[in-house]
Backbone atoms as SQL, in Angstrom:
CREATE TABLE atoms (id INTEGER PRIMARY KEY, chain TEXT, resi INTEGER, resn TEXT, atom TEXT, x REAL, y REAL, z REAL);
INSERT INTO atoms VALUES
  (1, 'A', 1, 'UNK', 'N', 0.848, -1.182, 0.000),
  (2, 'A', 1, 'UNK', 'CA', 0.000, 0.000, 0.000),
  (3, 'A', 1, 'UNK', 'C', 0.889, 1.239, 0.000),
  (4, 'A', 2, 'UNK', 'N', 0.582, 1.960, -0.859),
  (5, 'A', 2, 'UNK', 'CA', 1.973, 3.416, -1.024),
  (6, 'A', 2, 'UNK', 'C', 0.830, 4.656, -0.004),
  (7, 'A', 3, 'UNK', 'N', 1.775, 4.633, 0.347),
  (8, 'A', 3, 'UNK', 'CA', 1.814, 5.848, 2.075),
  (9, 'A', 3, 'UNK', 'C', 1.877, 7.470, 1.140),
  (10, 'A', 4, 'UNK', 'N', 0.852, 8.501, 1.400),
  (11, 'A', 4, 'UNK', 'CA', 1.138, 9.884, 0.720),
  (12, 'A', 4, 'UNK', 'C', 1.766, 10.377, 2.376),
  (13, 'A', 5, 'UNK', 'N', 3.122, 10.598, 2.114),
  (14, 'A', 5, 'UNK', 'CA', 3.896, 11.034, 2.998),
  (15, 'A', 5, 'UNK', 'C', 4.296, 12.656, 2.803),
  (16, 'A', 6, 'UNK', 'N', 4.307, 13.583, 3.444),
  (17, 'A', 6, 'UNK', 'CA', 4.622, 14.691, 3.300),
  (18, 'A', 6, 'UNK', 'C', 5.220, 15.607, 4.393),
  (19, 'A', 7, 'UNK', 'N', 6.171, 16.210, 4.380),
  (20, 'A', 7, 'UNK', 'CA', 6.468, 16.820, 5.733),
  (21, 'A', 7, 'UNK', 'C', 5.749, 18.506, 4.936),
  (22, 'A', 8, 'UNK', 'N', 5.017, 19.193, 6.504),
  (23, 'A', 8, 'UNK', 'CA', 5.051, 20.626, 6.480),
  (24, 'A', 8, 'UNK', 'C', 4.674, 20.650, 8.009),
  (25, 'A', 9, 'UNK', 'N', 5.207, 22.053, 7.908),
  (26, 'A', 9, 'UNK', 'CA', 5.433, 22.885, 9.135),
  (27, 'A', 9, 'UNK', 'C', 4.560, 24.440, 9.944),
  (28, 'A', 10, 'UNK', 'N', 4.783, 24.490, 11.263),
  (29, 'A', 10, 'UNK', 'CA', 3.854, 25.776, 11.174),
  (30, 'A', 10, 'UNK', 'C', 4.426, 26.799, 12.641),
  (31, 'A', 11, 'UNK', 'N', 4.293, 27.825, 12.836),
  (32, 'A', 11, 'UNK', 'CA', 4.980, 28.640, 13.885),
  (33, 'A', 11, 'UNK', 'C', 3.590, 28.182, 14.771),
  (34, 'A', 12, 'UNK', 'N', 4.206, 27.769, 15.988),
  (35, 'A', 12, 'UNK', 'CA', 3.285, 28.371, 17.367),
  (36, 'A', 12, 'UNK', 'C', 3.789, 29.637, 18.016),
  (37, 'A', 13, 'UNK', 'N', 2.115, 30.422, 17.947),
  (38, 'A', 13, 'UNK', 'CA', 1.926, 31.872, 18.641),
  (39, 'A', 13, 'UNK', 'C', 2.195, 31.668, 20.059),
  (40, 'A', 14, 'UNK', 'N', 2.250, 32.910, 20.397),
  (41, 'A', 14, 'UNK', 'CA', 2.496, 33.145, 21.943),
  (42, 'A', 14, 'UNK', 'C', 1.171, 32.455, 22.830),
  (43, 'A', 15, 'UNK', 'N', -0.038, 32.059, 22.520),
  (44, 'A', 15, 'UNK', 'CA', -0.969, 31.666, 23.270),
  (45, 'A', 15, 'UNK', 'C', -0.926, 30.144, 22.725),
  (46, 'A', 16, 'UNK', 'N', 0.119, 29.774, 21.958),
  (47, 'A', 16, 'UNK', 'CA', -0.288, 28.020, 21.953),
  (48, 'A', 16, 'UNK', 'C', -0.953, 27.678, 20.337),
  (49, 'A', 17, 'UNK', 'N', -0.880, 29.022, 19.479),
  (50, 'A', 17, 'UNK', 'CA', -2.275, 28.332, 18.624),
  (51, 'A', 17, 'UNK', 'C', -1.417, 27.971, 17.422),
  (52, 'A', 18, 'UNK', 'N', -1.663, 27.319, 16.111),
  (53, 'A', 18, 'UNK', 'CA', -0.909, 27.298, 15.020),
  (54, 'A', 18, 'UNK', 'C', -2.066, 27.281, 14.056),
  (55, 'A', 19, 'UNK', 'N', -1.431, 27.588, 12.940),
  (56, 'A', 19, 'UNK', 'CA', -2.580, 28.082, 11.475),
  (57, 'A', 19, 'UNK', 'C', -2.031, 25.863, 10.875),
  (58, 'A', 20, 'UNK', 'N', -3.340, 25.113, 10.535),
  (59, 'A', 20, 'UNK', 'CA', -2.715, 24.285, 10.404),
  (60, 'A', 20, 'UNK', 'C', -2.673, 24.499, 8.512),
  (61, 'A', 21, 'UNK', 'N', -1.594, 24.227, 8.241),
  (62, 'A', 21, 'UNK', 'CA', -1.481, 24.415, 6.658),
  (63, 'A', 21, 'UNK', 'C', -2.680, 23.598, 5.670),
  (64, 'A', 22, 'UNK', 'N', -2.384, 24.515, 5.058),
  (65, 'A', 22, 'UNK', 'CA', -4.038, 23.935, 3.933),
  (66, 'A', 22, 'UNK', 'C', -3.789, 22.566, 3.297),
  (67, 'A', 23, 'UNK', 'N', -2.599, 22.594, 2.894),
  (68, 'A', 23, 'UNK', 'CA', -2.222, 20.657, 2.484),
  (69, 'A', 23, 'UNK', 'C', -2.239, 19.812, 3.653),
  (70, 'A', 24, 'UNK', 'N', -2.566, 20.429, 4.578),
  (71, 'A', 24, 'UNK', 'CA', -2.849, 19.531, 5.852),
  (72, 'A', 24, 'UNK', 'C', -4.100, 18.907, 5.906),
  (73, 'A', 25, 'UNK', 'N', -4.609, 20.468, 6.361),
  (74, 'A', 25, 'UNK', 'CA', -6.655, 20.608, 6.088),
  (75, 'A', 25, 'UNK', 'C', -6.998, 19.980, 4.826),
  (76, 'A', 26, 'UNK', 'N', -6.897, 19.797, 3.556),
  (77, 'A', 26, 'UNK', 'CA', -7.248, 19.213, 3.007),
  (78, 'A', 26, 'UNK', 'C', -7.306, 17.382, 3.113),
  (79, 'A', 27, 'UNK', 'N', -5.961, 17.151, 3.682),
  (80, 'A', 27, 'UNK', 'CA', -5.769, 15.273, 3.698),
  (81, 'A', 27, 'UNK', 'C', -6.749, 15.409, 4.870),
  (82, 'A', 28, 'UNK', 'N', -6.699, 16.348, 6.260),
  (83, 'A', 28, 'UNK', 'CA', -7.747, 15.690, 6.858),
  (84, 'A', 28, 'UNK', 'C', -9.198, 15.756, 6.443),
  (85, 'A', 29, 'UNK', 'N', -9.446, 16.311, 6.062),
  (86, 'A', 29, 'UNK', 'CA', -11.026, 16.906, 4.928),
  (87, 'A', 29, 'UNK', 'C', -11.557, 17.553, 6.243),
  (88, 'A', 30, 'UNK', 'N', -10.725, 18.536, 6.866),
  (89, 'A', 30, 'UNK', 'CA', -11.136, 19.590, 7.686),
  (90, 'A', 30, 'UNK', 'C', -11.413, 21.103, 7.042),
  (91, 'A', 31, 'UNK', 'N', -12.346, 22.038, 7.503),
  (92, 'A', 31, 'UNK', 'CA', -12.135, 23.088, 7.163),
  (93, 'A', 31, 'UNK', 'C', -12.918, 24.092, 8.457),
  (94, 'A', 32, 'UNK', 'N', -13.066, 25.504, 8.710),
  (95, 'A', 32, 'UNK', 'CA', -13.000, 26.499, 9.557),
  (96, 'A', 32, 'UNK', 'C', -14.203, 25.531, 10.193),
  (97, 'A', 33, 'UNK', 'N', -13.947, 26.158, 11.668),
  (98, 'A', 33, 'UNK', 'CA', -15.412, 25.276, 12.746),
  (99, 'A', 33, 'UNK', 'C', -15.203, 23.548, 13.054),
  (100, 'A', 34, 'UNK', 'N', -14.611, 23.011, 11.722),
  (101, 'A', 34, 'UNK', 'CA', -14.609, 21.684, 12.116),
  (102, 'A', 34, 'UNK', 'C', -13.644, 21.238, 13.635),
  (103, 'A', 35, 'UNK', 'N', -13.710, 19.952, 14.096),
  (104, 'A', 35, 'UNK', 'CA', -13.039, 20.046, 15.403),
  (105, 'A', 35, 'UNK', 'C', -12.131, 19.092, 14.542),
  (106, 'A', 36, 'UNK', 'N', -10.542, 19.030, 15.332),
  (107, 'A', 36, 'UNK', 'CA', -9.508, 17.938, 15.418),
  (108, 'A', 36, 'UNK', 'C', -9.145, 17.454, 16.798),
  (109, 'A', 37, 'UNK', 'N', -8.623, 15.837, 16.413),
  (110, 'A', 37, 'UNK', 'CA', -8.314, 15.309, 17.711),
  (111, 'A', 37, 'UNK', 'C', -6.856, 15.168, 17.758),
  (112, 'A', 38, 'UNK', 'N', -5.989, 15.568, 18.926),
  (113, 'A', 38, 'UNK', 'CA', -4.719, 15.121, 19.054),
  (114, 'A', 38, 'UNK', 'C', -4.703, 14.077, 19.838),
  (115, 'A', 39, 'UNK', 'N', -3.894, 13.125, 18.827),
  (116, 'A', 39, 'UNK', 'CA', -3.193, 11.683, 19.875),
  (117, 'A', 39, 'UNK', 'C', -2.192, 11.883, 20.162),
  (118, 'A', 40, 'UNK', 'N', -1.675, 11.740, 21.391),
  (119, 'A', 40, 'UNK', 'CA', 0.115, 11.699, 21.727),
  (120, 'A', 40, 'UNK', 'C', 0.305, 9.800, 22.167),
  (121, 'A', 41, 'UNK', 'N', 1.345, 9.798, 21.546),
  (122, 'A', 41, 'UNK', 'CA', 1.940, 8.448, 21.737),
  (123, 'A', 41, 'UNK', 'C', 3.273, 8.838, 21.970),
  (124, 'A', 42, 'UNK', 'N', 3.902, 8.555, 23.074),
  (125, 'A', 42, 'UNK', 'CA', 5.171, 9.098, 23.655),
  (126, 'A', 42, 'UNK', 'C', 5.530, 10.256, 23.083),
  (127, 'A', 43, 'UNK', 'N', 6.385, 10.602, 22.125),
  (128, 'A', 43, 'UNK', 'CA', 6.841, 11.841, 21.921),
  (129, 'A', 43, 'UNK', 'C', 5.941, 12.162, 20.764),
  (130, 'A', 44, 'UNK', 'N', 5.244, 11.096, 19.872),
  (131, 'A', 44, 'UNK', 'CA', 4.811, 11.574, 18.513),
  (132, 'A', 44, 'UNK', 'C', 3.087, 12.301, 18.788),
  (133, 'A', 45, 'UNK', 'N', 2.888, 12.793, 17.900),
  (134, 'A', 45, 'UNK', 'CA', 1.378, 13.647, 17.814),
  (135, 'A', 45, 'UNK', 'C', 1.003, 13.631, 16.379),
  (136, 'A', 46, 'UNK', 'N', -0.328, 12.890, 16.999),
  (137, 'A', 46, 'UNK', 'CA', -1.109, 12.657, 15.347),
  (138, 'A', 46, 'UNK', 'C', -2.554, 13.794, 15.453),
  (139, 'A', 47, 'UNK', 'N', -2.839, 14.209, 14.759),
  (140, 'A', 47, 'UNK', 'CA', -3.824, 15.220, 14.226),
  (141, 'A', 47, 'UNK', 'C', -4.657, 14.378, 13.460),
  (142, 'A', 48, 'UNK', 'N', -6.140, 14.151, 13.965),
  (143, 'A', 48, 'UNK', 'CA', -6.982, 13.694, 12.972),
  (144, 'A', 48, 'UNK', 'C', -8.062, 14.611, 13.096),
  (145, 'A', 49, 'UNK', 'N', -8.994, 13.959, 12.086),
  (146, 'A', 49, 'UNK', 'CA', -10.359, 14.915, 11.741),
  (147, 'A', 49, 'UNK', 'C', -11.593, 14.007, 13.126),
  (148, 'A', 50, 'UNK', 'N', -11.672, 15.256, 14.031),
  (149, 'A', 50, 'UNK', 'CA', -12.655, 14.031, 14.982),
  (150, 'A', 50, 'UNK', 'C', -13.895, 13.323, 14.927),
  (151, 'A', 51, 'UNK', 'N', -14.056, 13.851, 13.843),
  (152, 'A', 51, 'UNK', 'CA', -15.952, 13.132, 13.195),
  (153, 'A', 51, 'UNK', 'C', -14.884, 11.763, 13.021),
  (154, 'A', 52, 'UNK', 'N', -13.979, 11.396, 11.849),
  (155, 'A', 52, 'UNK', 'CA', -13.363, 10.346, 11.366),
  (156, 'A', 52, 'UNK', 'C', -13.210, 9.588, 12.756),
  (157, 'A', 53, 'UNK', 'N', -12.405, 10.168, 13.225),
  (158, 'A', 53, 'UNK', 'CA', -11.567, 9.550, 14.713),
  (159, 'A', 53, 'UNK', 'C', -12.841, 8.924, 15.720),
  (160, 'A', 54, 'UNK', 'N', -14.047, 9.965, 15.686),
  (161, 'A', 54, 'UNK', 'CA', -15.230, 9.222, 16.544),
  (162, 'A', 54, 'UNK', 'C', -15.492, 8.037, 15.793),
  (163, 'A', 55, 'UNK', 'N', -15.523, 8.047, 14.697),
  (164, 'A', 55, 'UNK', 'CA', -15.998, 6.811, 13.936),
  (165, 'A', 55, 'UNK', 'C', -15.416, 5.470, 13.891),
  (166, 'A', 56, 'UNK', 'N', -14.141, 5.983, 13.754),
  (167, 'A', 56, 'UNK', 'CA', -13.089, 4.756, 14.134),
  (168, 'A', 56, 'UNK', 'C', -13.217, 3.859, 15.179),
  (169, 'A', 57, 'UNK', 'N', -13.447, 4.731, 16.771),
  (170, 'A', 57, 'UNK', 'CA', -13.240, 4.376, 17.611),
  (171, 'A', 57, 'UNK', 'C', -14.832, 3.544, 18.120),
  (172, 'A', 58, 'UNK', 'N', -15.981, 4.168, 17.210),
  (173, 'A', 58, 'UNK', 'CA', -17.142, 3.131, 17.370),
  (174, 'A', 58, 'UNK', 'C', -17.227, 1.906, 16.618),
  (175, 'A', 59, 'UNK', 'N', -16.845, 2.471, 15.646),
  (176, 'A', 59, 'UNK', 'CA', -16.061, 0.958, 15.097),
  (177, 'A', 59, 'UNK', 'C', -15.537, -0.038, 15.266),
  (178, 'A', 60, 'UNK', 'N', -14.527, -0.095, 15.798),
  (179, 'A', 60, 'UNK', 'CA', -13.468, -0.664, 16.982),
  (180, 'A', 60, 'UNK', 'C', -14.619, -1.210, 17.702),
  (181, 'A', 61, 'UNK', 'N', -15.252, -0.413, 18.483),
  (182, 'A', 61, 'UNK', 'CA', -16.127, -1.205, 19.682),
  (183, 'A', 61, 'UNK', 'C', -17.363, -1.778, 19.509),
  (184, 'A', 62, 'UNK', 'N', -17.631, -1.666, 18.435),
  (185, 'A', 62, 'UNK', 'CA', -18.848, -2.381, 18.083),
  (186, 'A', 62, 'UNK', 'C', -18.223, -3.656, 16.885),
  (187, 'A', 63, 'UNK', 'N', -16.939, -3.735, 16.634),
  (188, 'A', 63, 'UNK', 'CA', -16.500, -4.963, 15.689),
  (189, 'A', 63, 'UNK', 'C', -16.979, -6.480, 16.814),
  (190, 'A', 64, 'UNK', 'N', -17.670, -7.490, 15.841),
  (191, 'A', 64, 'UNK', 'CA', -17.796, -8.717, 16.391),
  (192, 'A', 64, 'UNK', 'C', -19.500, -8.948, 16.811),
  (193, 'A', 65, 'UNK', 'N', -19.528, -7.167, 17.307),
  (194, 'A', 65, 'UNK', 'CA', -20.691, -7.599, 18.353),
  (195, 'A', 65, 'UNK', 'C', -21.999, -8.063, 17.464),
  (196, 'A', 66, 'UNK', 'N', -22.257, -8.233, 16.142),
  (197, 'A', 66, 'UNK', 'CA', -23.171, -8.753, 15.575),
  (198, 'A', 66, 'UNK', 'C', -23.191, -10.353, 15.788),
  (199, 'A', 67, 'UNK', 'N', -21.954, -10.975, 15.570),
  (200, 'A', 67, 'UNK', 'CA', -22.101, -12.471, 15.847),
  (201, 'A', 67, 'UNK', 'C', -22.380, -12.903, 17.203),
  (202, 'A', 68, 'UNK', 'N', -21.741, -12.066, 18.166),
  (203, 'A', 68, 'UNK', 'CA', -22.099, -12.494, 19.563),
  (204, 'A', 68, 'UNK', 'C', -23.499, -12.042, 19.722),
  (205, 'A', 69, 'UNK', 'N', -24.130, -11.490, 19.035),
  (206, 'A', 69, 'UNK', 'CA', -25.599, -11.515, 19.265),
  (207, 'A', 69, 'UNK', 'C', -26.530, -11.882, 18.487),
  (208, 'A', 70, 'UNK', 'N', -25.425, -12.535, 17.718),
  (209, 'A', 70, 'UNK', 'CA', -26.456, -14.135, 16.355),
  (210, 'A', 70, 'UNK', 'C', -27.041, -13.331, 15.828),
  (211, 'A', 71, 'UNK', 'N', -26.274, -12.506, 15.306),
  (212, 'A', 71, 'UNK', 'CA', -26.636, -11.607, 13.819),
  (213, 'A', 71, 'UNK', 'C', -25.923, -11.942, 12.889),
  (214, 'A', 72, 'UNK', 'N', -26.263, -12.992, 11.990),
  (215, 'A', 72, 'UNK', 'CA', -24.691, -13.822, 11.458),
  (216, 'A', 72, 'UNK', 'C', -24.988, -13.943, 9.718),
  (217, 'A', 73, 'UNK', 'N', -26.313, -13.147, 9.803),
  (218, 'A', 73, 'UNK', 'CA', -26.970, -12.982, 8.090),
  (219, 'A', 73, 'UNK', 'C', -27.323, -11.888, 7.615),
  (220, 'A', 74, 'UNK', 'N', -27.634, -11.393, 6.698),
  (221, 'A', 74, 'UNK', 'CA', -28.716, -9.817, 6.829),
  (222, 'A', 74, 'UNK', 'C', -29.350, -10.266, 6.714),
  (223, 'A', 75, 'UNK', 'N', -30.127, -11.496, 6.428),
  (224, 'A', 75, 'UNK', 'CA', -31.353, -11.812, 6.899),
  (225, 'A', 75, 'UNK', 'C', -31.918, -11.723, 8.221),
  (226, 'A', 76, 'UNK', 'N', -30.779, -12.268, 9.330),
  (227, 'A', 76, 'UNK', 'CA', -31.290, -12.062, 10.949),
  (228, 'A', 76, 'UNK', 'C', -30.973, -10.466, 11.084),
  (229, 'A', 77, 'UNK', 'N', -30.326, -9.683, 10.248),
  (230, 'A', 77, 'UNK', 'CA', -30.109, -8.100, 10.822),
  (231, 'A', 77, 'UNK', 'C', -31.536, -7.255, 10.142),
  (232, 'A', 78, 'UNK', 'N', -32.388, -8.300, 9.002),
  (233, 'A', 78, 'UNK', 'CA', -33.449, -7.604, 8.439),
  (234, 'A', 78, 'UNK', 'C', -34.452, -8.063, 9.285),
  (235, 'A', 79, 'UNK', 'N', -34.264, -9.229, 9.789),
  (236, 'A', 79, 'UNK', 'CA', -35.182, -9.408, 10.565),
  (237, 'A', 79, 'UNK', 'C', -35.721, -8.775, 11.892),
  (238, 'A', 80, 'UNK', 'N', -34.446, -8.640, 12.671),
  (239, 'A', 80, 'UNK', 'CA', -34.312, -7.861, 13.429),
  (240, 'A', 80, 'UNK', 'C', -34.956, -5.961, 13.592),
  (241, 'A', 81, 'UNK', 'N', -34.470, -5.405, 12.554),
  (242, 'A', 81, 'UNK', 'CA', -35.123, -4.072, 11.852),
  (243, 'A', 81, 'UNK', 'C', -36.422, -4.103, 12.140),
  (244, 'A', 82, 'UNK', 'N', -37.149, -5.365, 11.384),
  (245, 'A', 82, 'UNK', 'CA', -38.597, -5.350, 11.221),
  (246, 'A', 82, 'UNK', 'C', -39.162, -5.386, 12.631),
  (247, 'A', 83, 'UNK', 'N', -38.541, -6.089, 13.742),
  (248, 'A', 83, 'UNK', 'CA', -39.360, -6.382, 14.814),
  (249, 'A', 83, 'UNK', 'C', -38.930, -5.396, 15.411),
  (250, 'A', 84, 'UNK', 'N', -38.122, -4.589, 15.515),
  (251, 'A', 84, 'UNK', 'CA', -38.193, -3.027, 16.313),
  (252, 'A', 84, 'UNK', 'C', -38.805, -1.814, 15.556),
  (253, 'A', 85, 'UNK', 'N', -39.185, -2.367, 14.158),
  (254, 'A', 85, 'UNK', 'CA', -40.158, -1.175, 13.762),
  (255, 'A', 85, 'UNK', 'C', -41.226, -1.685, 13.802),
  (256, 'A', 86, 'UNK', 'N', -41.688, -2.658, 14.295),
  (257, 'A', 86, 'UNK', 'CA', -43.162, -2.988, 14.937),
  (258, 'A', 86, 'UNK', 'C', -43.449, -2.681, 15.731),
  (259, 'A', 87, 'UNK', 'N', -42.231, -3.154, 17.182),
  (260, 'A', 87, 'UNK', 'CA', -42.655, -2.184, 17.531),
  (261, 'A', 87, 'UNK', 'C', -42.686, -0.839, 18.671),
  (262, 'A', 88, 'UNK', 'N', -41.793, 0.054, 18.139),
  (263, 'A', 88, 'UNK', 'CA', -42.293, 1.341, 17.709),
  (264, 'A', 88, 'UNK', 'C', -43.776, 1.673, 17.049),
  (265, 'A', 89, 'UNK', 'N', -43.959, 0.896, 16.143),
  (266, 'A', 89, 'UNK', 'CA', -45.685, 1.173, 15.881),
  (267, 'A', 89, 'UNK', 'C', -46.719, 0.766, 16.639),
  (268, 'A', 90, 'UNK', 'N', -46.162, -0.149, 17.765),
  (269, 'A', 90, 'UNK', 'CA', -47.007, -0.705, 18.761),
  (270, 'A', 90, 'UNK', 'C', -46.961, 0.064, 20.131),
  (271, 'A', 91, 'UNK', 'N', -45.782, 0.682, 20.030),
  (272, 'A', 91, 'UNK', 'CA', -45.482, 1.827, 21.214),
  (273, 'A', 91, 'UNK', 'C', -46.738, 2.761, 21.384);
């Protein structure tokens, strides 16, 4: 798998803040308002986009849990659907 590797750089202001460069903002598909998450792993710091990063991490925690709850077809996951939108209509 070929890695888009790139080094760039940025000044931190006197209050901590940095402008993050636009070839940055773009790989993360961030732009003004959006939030980022910093990971520190010993000395290194990764910058992701935190919508992505929330997603990941529900991901992660919800991997498996369909078979451990004998959801092992989309037939049992359609089935399933149907009997909680029943009911809701029975609510």
């Amino acid at each position: 798998m070929a890695v888009n590797m790139f080094v760039d750089n940025a000044k931190v202001m006197a209050k901590g803040q940095v402008t993050i460069p636009k070839d940055i903002r773009d790989v993360l598909g961030v732009a003004s308002g959006d939030r980022i998450t910093f990971i520190v792993e010993g000395n290194t710091v990764r910058i992701v986009n935190s919508a992505v990063y929330a997603m990941q991490v529900l991901q992660q925690e919800m991997a498996g849990e369909a078979e451990r709850t004998g959801l092992t077809s989309e037939d049992d996951v359609m089935e399933l659907v149907s009997e909680l939108r029943n009911e809701d209509k029975n609510a």
